[in-house]
GUBASE-425604 format. One line per 8 residues: number of its first residue (from 0); their letters; for each residue y, z, x of N, C-alpha, C, O. Coordinates in nm, 3 decimals, decimal comma. Example, Ala and Ser with C-alpha at 12.3 -4.5 7.8 and 13.67 -1.06 7.14 Angstrom:
# residues 2
0> AS> -0,569 0,780 1,319 -0,450 0,780 1,230 -0,330 0,780 1,320 -0,332 0,846 1,424  -0,225 0,708 1,285 -0,106 0,714 1,367 0,003 0,787 1,290 0,114 0,804 1,341
***
This chain:
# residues 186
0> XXXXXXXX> 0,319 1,328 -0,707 0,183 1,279 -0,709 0,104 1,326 -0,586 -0,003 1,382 -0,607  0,151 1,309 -0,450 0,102 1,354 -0,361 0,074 1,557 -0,375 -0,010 1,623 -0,314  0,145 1,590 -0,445 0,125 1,737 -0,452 0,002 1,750 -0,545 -0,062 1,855 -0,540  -0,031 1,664 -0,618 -0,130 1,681 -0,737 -0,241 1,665 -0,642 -0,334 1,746 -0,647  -0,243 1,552 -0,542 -0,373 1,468 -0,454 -0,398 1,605 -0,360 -0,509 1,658 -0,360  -0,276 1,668 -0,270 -0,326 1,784 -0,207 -0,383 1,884 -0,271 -0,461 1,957 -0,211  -0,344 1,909 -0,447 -0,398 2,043 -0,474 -0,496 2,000 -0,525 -0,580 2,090 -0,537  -0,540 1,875 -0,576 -0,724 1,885 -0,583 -0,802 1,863 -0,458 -0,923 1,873 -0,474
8> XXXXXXXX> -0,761 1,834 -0,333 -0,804 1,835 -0,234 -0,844 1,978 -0,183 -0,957 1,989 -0,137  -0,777 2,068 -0,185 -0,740 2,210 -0,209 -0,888 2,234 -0,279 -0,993 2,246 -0,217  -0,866 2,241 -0,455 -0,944 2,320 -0,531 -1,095 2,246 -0,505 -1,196 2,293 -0,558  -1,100 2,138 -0,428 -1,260 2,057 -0,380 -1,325 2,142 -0,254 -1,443 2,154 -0,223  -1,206 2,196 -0,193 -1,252 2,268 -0,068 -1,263 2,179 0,029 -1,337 2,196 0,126  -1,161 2,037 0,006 -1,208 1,904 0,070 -1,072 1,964 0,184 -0,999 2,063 0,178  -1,081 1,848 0,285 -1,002 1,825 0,437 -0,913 1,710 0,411 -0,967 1,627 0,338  -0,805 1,683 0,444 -0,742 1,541 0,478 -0,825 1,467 0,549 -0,851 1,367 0,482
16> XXXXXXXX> -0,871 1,465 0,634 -0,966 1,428 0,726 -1,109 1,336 0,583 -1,100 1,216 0,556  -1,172 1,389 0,546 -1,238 1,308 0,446 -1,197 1,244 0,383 -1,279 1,170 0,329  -1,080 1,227 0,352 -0,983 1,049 0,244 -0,954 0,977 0,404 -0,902 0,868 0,381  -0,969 0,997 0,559 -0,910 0,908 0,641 -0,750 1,004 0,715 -0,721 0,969 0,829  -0,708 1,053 0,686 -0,597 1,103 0,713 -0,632 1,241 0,819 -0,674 1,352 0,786  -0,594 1,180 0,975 -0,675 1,282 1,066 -0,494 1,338 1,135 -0,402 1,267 1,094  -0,463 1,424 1,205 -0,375 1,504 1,260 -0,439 1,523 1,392 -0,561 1,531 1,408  -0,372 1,529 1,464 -0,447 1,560 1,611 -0,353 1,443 1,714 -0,267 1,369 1,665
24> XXXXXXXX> -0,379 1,443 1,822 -0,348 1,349 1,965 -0,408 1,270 1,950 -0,519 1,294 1,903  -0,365 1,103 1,984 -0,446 0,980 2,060 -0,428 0,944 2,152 -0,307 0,948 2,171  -0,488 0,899 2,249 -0,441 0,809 2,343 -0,391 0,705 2,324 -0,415 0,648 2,218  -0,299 0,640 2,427 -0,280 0,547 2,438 -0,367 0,401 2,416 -0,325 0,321 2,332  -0,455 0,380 2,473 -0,562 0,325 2,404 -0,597 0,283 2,286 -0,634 0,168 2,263  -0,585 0,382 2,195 -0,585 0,417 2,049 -0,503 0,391 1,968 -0,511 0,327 1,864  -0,384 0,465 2,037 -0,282 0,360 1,935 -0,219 0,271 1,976 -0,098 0,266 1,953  -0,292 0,160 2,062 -0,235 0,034 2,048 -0,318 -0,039 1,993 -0,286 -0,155 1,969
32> XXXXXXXX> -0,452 0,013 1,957 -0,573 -0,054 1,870 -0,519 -0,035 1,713 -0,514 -0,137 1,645  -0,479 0,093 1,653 -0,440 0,132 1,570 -0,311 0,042 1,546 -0,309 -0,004 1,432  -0,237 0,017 1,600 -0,076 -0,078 1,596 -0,138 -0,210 1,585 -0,064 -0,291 1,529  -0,265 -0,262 1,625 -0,312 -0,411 1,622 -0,362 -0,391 1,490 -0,301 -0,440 1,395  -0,471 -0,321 1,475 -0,497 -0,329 1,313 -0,440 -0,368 1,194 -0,458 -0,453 1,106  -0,301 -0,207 1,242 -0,234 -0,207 1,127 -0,178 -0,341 1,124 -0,196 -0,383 1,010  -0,103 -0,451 1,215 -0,035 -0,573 1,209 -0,128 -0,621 1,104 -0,105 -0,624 0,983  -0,281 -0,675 1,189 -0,360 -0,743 1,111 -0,351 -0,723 0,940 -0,333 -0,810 0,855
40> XXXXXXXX> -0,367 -0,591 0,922 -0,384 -0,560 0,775 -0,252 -0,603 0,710 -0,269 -0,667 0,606  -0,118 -0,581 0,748 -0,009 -0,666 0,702 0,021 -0,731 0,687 0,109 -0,753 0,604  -0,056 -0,842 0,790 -0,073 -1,027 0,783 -0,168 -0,989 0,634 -0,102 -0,997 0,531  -0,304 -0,953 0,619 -0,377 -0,983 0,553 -0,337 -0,970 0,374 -0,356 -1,046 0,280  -0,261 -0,803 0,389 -0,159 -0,766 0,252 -0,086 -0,851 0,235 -0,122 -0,910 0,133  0,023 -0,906 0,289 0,093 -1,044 0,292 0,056 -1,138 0,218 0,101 -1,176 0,109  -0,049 -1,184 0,298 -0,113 -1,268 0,220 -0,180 -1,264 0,099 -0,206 -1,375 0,053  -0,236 -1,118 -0,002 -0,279 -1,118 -0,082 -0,113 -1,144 -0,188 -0,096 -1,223 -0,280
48> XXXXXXXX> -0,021 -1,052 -0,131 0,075 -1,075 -0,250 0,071 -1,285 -0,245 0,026 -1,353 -0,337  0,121 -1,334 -0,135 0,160 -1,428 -0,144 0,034 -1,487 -0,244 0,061 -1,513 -0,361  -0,074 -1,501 -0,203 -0,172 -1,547 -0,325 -0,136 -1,544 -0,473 -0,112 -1,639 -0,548  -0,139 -1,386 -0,502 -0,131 -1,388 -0,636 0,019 -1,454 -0,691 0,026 -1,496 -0,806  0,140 -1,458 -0,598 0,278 -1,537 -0,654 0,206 -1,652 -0,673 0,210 -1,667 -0,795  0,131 -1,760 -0,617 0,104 -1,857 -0,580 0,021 -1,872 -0,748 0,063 -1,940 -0,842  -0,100 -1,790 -0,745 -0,159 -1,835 -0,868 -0,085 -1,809 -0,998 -0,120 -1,857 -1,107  0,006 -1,741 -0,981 0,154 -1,662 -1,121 0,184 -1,775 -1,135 0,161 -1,819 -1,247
56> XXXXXXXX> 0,253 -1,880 -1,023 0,307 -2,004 -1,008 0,271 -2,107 -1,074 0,350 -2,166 -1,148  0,152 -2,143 -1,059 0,037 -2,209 -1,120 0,013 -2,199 -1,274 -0,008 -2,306 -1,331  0,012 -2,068 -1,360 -0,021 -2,016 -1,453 0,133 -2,004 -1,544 0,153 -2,065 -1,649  0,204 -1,937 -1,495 0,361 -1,943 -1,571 0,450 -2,018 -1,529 0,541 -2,022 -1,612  0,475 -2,094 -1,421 0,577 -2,161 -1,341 0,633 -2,059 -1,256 0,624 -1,937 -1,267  0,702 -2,140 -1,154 0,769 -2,046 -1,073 0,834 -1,921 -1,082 0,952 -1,934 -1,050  0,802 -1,794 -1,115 0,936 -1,680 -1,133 1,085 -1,746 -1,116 1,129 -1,854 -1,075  1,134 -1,632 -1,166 1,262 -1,650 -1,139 1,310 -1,586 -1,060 1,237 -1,487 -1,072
64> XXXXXXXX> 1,390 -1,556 -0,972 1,392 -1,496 -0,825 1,422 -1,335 -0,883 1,496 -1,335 -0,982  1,391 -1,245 -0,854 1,362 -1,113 -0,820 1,512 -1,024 -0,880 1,595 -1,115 -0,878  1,561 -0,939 -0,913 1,639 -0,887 -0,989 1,646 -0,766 -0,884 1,615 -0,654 -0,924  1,688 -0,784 -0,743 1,733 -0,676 -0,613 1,852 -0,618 -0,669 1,905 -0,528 -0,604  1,891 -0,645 -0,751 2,076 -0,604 -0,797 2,113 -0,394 -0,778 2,212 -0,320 -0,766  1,919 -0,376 -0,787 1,939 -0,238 -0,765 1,948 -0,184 -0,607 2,004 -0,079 -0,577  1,894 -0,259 -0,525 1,931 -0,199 -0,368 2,048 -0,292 -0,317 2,042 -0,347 -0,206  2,172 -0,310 -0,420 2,293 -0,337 -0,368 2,351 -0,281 -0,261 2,428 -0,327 -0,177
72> XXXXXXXX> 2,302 -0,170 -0,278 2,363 -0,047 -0,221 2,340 -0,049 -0,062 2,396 0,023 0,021  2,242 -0,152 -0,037 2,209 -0,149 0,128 2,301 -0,234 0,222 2,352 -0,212 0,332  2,300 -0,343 0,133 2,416 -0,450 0,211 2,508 -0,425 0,279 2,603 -0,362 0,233  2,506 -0,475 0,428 2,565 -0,408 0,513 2,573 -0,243 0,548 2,619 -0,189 0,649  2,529 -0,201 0,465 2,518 -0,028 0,520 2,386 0,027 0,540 2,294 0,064 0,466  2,419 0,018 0,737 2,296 0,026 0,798 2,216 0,188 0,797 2,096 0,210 0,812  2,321 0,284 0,776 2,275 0,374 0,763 2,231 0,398 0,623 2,142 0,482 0,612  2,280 0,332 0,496 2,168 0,359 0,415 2,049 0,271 0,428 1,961 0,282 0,343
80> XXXXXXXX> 2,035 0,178 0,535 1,945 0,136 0,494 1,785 0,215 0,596 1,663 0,207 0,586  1,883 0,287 0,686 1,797 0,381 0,749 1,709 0,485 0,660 1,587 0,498 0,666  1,793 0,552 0,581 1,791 0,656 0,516 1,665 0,598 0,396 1,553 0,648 0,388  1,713 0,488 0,313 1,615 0,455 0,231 1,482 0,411 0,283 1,391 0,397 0,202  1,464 0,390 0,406 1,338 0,333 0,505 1,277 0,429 0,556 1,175 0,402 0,620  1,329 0,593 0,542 1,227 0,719 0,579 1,202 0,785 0,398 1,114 0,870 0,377  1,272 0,743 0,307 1,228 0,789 0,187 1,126 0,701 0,137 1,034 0,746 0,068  1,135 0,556 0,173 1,021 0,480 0,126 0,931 0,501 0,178 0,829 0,491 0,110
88> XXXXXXXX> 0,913 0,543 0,331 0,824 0,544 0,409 0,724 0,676 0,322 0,620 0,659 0,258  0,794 0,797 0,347 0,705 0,877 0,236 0,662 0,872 0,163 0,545 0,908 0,150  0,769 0,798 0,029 0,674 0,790 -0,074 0,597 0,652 -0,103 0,477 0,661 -0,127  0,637 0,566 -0,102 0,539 0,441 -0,062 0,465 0,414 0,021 0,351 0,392 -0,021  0,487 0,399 0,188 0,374 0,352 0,262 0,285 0,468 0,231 0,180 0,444 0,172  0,319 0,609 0,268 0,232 0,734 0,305 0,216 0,779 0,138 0,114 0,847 0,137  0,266 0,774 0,011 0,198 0,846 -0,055 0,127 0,722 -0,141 0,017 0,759 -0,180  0,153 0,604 -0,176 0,093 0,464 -0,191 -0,043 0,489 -0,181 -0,126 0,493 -0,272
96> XXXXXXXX> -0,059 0,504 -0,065 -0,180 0,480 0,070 -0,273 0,599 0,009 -0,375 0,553 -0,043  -0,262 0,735 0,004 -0,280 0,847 -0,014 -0,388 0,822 -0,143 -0,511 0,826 -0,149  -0,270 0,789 -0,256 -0,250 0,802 -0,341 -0,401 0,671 -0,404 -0,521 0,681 -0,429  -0,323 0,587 -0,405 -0,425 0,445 -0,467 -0,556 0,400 -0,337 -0,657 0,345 -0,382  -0,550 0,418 -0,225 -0,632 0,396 -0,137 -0,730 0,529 -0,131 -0,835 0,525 -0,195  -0,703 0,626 -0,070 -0,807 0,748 -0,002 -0,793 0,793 -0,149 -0,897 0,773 -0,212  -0,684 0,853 -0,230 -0,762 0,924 -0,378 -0,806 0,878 -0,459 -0,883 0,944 -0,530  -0,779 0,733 -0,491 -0,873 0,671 -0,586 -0,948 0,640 -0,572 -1,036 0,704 -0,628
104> XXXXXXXX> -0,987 0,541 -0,507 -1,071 0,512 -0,431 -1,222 0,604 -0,445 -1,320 0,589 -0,518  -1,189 0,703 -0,339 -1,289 0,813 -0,332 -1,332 0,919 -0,475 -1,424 0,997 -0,501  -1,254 0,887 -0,520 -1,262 0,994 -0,694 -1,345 0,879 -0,762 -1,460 0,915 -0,789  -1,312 0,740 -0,797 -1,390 0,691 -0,868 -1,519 0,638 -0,795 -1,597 0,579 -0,870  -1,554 0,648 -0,664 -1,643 0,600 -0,638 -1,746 0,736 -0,676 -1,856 0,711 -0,725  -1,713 0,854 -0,656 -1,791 1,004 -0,725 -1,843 0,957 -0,820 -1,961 0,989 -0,807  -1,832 0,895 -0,921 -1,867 0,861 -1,040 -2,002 0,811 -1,065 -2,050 0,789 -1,176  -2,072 0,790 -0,924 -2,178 0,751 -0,925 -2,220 0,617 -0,899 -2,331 0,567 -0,914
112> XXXXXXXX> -2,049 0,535 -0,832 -2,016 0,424 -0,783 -2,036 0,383 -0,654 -1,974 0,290 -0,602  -2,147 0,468 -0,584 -2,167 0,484 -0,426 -2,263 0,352 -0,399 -2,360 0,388 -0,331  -2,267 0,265 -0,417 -2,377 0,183 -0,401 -2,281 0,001 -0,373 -2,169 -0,034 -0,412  -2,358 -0,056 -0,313 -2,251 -0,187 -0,266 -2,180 -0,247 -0,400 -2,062 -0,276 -0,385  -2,212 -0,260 -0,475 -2,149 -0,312 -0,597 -2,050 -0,177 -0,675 -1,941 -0,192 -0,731  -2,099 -0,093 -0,663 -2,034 0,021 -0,701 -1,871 0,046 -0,612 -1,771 0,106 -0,650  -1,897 -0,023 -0,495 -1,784 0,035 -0,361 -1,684 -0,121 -0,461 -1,579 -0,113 -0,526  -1,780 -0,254 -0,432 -1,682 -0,347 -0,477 -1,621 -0,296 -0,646 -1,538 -0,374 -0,693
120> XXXXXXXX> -1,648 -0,210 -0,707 -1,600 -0,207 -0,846 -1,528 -0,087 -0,831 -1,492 -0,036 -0,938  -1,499 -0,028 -0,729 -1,385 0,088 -0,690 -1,328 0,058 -0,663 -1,227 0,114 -0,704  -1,296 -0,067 -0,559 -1,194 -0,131 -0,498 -1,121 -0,189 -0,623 -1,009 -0,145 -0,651  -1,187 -0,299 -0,710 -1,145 -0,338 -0,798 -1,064 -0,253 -0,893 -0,946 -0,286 -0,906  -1,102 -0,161 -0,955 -1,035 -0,062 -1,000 -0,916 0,026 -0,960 -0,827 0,076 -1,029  -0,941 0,031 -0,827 -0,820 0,046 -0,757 -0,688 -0,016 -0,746 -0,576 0,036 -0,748  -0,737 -0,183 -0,728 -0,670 -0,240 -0,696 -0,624 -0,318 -0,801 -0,569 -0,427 -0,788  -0,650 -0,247 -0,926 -0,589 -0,344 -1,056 -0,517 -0,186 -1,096 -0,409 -0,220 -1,144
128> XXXXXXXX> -0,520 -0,092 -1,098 -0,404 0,044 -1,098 -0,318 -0,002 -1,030 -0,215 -0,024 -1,094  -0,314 -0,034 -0,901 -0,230 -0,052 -0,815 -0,109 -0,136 -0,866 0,011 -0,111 -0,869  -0,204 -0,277 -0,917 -0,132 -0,358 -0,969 -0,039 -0,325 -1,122 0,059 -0,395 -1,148  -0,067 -0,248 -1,184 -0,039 -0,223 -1,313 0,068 -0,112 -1,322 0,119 -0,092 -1,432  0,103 -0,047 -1,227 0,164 0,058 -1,173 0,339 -0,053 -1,151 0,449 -0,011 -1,187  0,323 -0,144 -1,107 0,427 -0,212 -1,035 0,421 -0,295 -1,193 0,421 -0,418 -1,196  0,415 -0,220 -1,309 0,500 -0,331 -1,356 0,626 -0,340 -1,432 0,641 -0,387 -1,545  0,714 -0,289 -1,355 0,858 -0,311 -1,339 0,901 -0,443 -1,265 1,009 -0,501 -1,259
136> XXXXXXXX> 0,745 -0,478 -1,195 0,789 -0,612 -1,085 0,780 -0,730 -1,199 0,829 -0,839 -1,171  0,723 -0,711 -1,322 0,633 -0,859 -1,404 0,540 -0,857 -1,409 0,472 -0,779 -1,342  0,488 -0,953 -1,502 0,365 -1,003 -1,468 0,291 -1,083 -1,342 0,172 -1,089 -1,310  0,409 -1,142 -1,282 0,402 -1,210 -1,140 0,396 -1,061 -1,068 0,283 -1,016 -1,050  0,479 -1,004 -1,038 0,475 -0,883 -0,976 0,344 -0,771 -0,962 0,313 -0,704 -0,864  0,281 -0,775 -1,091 0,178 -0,676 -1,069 0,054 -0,720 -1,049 -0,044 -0,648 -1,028  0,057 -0,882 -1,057 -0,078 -0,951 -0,992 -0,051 -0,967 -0,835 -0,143 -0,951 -0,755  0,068 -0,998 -0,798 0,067 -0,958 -0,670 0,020 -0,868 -0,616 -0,074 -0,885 -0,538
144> XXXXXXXX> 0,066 -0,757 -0,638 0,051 -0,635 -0,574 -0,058 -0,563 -0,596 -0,095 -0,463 -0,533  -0,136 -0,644 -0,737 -0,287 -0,591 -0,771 -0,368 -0,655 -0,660 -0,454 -0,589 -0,600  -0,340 -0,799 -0,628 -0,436 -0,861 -0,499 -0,397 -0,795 -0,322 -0,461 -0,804 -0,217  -0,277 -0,735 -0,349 -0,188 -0,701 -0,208 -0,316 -0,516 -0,202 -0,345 -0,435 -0,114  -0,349 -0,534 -0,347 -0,394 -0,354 -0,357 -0,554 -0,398 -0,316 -0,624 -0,320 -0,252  -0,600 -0,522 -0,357 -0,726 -0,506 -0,325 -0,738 -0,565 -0,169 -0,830 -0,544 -0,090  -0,664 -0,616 -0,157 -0,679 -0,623 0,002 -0,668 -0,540 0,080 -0,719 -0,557 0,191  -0,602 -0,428 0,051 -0,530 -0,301 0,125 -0,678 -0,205 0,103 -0,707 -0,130 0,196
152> XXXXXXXX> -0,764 -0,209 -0,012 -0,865 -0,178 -0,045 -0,990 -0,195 0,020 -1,081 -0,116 0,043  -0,970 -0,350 0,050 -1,151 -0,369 0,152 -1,043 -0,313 0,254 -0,998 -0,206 0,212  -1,018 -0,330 0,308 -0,937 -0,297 0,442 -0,940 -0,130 0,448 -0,891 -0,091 0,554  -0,971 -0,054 0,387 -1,002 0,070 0,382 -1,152 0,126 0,375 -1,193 0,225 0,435  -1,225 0,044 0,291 -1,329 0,051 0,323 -1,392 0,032 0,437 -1,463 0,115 0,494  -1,358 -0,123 0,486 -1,396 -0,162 0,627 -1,381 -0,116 0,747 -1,468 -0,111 0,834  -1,268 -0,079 0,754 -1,236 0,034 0,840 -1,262 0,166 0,841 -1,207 0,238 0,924  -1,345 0,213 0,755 -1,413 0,341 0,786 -1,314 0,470 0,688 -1,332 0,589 0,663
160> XXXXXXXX> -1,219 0,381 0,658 -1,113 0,501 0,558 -1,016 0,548 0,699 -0,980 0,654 0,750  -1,006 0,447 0,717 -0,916 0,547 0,844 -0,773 0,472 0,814 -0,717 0,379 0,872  -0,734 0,560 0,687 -0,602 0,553 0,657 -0,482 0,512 0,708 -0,406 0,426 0,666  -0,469 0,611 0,841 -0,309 0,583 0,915 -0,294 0,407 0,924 -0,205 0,337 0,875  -0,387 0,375 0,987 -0,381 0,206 0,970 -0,282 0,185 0,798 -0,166 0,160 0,765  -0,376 0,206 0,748 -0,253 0,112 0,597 -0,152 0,159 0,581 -0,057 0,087 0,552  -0,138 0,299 0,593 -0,027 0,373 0,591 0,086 0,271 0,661 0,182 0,217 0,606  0,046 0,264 0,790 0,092 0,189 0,923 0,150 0,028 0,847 0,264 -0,013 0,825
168> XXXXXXXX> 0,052 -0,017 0,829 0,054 -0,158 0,752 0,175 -0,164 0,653 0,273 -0,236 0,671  0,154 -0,069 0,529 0,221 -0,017 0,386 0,416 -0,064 0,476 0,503 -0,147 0,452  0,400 0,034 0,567 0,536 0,052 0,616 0,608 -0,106 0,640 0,722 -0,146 0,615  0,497 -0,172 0,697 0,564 -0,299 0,798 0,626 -0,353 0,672 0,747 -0,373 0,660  0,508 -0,382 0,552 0,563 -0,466 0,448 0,685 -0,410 0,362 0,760 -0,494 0,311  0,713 -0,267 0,343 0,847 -0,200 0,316 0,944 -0,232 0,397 1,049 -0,271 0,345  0,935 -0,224 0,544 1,040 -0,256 0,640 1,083 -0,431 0,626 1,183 -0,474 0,684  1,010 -0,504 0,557 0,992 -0,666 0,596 1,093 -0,630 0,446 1,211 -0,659 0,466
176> XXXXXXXX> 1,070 -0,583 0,329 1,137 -0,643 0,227 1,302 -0,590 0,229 1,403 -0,655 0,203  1,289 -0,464 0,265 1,424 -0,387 0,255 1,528 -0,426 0,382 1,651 -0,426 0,382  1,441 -0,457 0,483 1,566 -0,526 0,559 1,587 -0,652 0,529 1,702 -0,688 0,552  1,506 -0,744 0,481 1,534 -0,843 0,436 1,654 -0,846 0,286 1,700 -0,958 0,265  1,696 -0,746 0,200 1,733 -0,728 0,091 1,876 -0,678 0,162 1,985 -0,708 0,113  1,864 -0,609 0,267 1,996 -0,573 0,360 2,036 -0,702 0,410 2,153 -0,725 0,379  1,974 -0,808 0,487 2,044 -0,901 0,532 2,097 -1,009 0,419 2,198 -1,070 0,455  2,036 -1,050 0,264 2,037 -1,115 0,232 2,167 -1,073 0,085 2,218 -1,164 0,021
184> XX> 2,192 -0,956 0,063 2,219 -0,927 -0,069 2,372 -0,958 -0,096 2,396 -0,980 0,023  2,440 -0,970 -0,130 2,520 -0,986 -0,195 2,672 -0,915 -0,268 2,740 -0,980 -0,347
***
């Protein structure tokens, strides 16, 4: 997917730099503003999944606890759990981010969606792909992650599209579940 997002980036004559995604040096300074953000935005993603479990809760009853039986494989083995935490990191935090944040985002707002209600109905759109994408998680699962997407969404907007932040963010909440699935599994 990310190869598809670079080669129309490519045939647009567009930059990484215009979806948010800059290369270059920061200061120090910078990225400890950038490391505060990104926290913030992970408290804030956090909290959108936890919402939508909360209203799933409300609407179907409690889930039934989560079906991890497939990252068995981490329990106790710290080096896979290294190994799976630089493959997620790629393709989830960094192509996630890429992917449903800076390319969608920016493609459907082209549409002629440039206007304040237009930005809120990109986000939305975004952030119900997002959700619909994850549904291997449920129906609990992909309202989560549809509200975890629209939060990750203003949070891109608001911030100017300056990506590495969610990217940044994307990671914490990968690192929070998979080590948690390492300490807890079975």
């Amino acid at each position: 997917m990310i190869g598809l997002v670079w080669l129309g980036i490519k045939l647009r004559g567009q930059k990484w730099s215009d979806f948010g995604l800059t290369f270059g040096r920061i200061r120090l300074k910078e990225s400890f503003r950038i490391f505060l953000l990104s926290l913030l935005v992970c408290i804030l993603g956090l909290a959108g999944y936890m919402l939508g479990t909360l209203i799933m809760a409300n609407i179907s009853g409690m889930p039934e606890s989560a079906d991890l039986s497939v990252y068995e494989y981490l329990h106790n083995n710290i080096f896979m759990l290294i190994l799976t935490l630089i493959g997620v990191y790629i393709i989830s935090s960094f192509g996630e981010e890429v992917v449903y944040r800076a390319f969608l985002i920016n493609r459907i707002s082209e549409l002629g969606l440039d206007t304040k209600y237009g930005k809120i109905a990109t986000v939305l759109i975004s952030a119900v792909i997002f959700g619909l994408v994850h549904y291997e998680w449920g129906p609990t699962g992909m309202v989560s992650t549809g509200l975890m997407g629209l939060v990750l969404g203003i949070c891109y907007m608001k911030l100017k599209k300056k990506l590495w932040i969610l990217v940044l963010a994307h990671a914490y909440m990968d690192t929070l579940l998979l080590v948690q699935v390492y300490l807890t599994s079975k």
